[in-house]
C-alpha positions as CSV (number, residue, x, y, z in Angstrom):
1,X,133.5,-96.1,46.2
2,X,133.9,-93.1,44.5
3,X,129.9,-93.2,43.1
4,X,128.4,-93.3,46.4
5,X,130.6,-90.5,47.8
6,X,129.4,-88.6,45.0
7,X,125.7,-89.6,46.1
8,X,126.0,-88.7,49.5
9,X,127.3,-85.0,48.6
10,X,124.1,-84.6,46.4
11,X,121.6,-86.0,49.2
12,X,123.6,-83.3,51.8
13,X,123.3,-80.6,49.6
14,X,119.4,-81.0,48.5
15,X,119.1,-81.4,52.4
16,X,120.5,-77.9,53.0
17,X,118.8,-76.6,50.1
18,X,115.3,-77.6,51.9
19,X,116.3,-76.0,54.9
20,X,116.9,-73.0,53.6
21,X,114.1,-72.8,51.9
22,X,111.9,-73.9,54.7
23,X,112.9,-71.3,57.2
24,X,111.9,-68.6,54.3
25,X,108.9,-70.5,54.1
26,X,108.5,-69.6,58.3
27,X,109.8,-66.1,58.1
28,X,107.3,-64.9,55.0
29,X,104.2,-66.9,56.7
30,X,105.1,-65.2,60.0
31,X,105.9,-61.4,58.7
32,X,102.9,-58.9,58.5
33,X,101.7,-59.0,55.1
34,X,101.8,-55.8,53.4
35,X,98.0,-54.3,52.0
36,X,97.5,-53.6,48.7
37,X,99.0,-50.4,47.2
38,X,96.1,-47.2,47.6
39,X,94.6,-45.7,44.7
40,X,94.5,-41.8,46.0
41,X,96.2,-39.2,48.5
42,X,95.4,-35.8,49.6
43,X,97.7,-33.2,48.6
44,X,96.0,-30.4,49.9
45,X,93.2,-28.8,51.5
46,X,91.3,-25.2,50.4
47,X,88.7,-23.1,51.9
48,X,87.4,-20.1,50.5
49,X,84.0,-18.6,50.7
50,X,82.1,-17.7,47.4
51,X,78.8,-16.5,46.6
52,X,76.0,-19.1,45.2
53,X,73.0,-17.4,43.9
54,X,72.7,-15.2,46.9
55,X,73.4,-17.6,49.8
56,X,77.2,-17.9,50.9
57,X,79.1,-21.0,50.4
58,X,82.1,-22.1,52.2
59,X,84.0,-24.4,49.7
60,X,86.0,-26.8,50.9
61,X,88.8,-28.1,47.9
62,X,90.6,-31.2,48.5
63,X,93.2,-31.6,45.8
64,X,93.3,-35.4,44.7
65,X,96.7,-37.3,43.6
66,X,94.8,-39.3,40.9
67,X,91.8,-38.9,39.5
68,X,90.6,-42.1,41.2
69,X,88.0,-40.4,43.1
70,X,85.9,-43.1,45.4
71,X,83.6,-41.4,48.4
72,X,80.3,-41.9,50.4
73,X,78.3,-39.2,51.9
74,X,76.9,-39.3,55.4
75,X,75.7,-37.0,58.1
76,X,75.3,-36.7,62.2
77,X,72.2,-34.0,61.7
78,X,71.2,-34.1,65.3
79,X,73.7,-33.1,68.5
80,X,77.4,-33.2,66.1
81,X,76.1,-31.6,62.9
82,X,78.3,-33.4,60.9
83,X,78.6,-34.2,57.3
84,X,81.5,-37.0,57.1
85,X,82.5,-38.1,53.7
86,X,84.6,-41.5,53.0
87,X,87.4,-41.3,50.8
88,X,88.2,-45.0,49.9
89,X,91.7,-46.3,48.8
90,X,92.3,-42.9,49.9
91,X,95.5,-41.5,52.2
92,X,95.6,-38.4,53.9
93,X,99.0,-37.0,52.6
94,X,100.5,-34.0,54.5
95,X,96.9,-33.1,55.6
96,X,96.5,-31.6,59.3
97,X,94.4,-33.1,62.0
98,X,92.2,-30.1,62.4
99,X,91.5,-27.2,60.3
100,X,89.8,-23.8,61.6
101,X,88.3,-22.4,58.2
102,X,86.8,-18.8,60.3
103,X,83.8,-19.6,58.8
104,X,80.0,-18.3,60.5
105,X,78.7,-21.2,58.5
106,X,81.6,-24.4,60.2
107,X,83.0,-25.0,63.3
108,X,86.1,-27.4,62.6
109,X,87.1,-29.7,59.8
110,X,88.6,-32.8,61.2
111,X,91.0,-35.7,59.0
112,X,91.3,-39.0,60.2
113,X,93.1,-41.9,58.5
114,X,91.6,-44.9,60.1
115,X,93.4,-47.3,58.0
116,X,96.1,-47.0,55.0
117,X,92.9,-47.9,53.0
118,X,90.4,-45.2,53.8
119,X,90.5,-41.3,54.9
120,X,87.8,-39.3,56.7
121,X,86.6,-35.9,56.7
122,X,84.3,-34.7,58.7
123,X,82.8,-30.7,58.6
124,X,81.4,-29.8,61.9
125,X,78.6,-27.2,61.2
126,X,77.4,-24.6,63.1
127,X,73.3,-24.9,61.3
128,X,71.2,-27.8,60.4
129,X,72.1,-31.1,58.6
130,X,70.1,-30.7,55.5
131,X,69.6,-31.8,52.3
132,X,70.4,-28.3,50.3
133,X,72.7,-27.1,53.1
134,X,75.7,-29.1,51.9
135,X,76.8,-30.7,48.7
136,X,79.8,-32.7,47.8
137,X,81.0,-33.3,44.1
138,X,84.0,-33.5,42.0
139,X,85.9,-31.8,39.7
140,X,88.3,-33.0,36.6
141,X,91.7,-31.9,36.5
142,X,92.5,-28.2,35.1
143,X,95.7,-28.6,33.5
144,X,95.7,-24.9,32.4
145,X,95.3,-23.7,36.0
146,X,97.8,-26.2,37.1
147,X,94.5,-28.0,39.3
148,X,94.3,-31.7,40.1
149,X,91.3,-33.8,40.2
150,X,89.5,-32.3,43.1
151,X,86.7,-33.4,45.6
152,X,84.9,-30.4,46.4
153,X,82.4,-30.1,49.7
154,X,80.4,-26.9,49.7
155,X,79.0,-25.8,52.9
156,X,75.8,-23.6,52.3
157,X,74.1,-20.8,54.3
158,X,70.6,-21.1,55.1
159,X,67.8,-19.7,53.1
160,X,66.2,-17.1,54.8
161,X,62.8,-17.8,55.8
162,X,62.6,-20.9,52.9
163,X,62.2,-24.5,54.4
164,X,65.5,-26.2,53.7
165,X,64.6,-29.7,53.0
166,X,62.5,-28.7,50.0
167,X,63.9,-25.7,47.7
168,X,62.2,-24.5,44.9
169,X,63.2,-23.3,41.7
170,X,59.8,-22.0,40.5
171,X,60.0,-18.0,39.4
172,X,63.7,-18.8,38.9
173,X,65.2,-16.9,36.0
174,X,67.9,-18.6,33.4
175,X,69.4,-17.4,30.3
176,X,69.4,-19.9,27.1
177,X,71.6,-19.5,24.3
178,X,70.5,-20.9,20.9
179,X,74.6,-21.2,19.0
180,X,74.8,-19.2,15.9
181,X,72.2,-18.0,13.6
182,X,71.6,-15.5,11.0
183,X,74.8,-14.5,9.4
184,X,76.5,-17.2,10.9
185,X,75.2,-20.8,10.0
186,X,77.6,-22.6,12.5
187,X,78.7,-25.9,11.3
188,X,76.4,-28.0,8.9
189,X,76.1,-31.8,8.7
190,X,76.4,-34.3,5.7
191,X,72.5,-33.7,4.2
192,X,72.8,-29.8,4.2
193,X,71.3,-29.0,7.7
194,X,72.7,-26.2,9.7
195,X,74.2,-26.1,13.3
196,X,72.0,-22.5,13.9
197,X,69.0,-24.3,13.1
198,X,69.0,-27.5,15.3
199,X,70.9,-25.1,18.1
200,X,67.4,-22.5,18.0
201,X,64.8,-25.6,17.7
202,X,66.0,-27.4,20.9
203,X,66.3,-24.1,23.0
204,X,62.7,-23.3,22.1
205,X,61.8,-26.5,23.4
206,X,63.9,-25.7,26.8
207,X,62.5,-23.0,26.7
208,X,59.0,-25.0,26.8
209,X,60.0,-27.6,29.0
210,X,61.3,-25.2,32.1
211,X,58.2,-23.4,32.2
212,X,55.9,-26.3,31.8
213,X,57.4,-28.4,34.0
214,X,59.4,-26.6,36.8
215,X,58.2,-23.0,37.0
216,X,61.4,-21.8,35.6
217,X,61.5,-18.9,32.9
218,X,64.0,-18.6,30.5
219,X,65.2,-15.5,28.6
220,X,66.8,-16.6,25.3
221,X,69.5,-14.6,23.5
222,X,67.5,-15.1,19.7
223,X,64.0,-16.5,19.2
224,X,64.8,-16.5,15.6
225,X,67.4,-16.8,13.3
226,X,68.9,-13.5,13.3
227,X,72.3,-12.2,14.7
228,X,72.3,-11.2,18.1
229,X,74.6,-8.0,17.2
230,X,74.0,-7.4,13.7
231,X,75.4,-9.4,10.5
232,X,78.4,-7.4,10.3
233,X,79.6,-7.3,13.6
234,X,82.6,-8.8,14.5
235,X,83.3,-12.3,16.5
236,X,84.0,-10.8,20.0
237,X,81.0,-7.9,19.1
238,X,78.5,-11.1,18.6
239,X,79.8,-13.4,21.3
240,X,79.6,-10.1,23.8
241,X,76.0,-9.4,22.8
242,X,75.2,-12.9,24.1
243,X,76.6,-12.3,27.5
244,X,74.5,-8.5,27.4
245,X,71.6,-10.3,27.6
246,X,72.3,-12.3,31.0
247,X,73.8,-8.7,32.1
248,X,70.5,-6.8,31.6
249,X,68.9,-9.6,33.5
250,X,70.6,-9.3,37.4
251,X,68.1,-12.0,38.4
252,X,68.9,-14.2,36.2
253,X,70.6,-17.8,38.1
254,X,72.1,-19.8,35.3
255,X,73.4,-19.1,31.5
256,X,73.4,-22.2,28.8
257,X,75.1,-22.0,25.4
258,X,73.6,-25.0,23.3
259,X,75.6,-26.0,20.3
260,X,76.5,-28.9,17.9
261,X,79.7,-30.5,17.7
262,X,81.5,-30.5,14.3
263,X,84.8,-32.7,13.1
264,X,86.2,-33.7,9.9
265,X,86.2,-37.1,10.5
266,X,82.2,-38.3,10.3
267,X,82.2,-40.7,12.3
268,X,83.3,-39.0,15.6
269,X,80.5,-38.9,17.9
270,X,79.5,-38.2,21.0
271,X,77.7,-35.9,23.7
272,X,80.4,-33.3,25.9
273,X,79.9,-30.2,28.2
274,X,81.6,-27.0,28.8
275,X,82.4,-24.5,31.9
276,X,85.0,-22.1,32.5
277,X,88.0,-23.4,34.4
278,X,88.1,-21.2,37.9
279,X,84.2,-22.0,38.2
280,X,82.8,-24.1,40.4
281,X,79.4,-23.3,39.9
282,X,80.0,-24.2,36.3
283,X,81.5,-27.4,37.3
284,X,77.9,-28.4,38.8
285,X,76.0,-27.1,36.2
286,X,77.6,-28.4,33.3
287,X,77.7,-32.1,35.1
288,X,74.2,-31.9,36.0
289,X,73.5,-31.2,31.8
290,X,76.3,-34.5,31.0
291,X,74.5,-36.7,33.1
292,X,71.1,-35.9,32.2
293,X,72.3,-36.1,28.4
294,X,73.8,-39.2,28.9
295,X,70.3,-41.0,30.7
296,X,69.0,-40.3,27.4
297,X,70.8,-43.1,26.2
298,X,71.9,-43.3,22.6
299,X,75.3,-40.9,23.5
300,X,78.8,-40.9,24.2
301,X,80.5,-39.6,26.7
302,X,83.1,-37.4,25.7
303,X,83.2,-35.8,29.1
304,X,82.7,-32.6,31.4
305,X,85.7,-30.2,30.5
306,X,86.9,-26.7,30.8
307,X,87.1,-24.1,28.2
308,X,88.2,-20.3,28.0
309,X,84.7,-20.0,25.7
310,X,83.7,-16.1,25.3
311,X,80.4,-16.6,26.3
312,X,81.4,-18.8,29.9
313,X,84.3,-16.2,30.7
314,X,82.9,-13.2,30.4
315,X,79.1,-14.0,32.3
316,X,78.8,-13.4,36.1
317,X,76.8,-16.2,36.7
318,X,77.2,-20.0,36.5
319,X,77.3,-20.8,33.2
320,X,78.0,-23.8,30.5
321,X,78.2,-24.7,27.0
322,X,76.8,-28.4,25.5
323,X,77.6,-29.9,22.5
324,X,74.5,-32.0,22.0
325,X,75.9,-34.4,19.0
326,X,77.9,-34.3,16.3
327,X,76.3,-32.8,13.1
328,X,79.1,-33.8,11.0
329,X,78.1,-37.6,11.4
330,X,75.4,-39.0,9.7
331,X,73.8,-41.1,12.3
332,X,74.1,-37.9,14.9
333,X,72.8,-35.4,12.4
334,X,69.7,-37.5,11.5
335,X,68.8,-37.7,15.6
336,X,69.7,-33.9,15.9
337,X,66.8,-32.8,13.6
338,X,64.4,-35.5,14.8
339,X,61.9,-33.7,16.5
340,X,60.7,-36.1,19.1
341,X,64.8,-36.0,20.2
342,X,65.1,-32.5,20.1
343,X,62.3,-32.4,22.9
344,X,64.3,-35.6,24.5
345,X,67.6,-33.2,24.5
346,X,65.6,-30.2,25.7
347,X,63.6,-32.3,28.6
348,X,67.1,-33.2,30.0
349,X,69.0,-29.9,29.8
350,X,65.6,-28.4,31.5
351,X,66.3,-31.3,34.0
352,X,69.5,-30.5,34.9
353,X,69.0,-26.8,34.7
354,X,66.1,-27.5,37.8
355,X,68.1,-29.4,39.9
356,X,71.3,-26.8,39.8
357,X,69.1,-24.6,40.9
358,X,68.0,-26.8,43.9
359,X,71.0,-27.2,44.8
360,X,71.5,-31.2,43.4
């Protein structure tokens, strides 16, 4: 008597143990299902009009939460004028509807959030759709201005009495900077070779490649190995000689620094590119030289950063500073003063020199 009272408590009590569990069941099948967690918010929105080679810009800064940048680029280039970019994974934050930037060059710039999963921003513009009249990028985060990773959407005033859709950067003027030299050997690798030397070779060959292939001259700060002050001026006397140059030519649309990396471990390696922080301009540039380094193939990516460099602070025009390679490791050093590379390196920084200058 006393087992089967004892089986007939256990049989009620997994019978209310299945009920409960089957009207959870119901209520988490029947409640909306949350999405999954976005990767990115707006925290802010900029405008500010700067000058780009002559033609205003109206740059529009949208500060990222992460660095998980995802966008698509599209455009209404009849009726609207629009340029609309995506943001993906991507919330809009405590972003306004609409915002009047005062600008000649756009009307409105609208946010929508069409889902928890996406944000949209269009630019209404007051000229033409076209290829060089807009450009939209991305920035790294600036810790020492306090900056987070930023999608940037520059707004560009038409060229006067240039077709739009096809800008040329033939009779353009840029300044190269061969790293070091006379005095000053720069850093030298494992076999003896010298950071001056492989720094003057491949911005000869820049030299070469901009004139040969786009039209583009280049004023170098050395042709030789000599100081570009004298051999017993000081750091800051040297470093502002460099910048004199790009100063006595006004035309001038672009300054490069090229250098080699050094590290007292040998077997760092790796391909990285310079521009000072508050620069924009620099931004482009010196992403336009990583990427065209890193199509080489055969380098790391170590990244496009900011840098309080002498030579990027102190010139008025957009400017950046590559470390081609490591000289201090062995494999690096042996490519660095192989001269079918060097014209490989040089091809690629003329590259990217061309299309900053284009406007890509």
């Amino acid at each position: 008597m006393k087992l089967t009272s004892v089986y007939i408590v256990k049989e009620n009590v997994w019978r209310h143990v299945f009920a409960v569990l089957s009207i959870f069941l119901m209520m988490f099948l029947f409640l909306p299902q949350c999405s999954a967690k976005t990767d990115n918010k707006i925290e802010y929105v900029r405008t500010e009009t700067v000058n780009e080679a002559g033609r205003d810009v109206l740059r529009i800064e949208l500060g990222m939460e992460s660095d998980k940048v995802k966008y698509t680029v599209s455009t209404k280039p009849y009726l609207k004028k629009q340029v609309i970019v995506n943001l993906s994974g991507t919330r809009l934050g405590k972003v306004k509807e609409q915002i009047n930037p005062k600008s000649p060059l756009v009307k409105m710039i609208h946010f929508e959030e069409p889902s928890n999963q996406r944000s949209v921003v269009t630019v209404d513009m007051t000229g033409q759709v076209l290829r060089s009249s807009y450009k939209v990028y991305t920035l790294p985060a600036d810790a020492k201005n306090k900056k987070p990773c930023r999608v940037i959407i520059d707004i560009k005033q038409p060229r006067a009495g240039g077709d739009e859709g096809t800008v040329d950067a033939k009779g353009r003027t840029v300044i190269i900077d061969p790293g070091h030299g006379g005095s000053d050997t720069g850093a030298i690798g494992a076999s003896g070779s010298t950071e001056k030397s492989v720094c003057l070779a491949v911005s000869k060959k820049v030299k070469a490649s901009l004139a040969k292939n786009y039209g583009i001259k280049a004023v170098m700060t050395r042709e030789n190995d000599r100081d570009v002050h004298s051999p017993d001026a000081t750091a800051s006397q040297e470093l502002q000689a460099r910048v004199n140059v790009q100063l006595r030519n006004p035309s001038a649309a672009a300054f490069v620094s090229i250098h080699c990396n050094a590290f007292t471990n040998p077997s760092t390696y790796g391909t990285e590119t310079y521009y000072f922080g508050s620069s924009g301009d620099g931004a482009r540039l010196a992403g336009n030289i990583q990427r065209e380094m890193l199509n080489l193939g055969g380098l790391a990516d170590r990244g496009v950063k900011t840098a309080n460099f002498y030579v990027l602070k102190h010139t008025t025009v957009p400017s950046s500073l590559v470390e081609l390679a490591f000289i201090t490791n062995p494999h690096e050093e042996a490519m660095l003063n192989d001269d079918y590379f060097q014209s490989r390196l040089a091809d690629a920084i003329a590259k990217a020199i061309s299309k900053f200058l284009t406007g890509r």
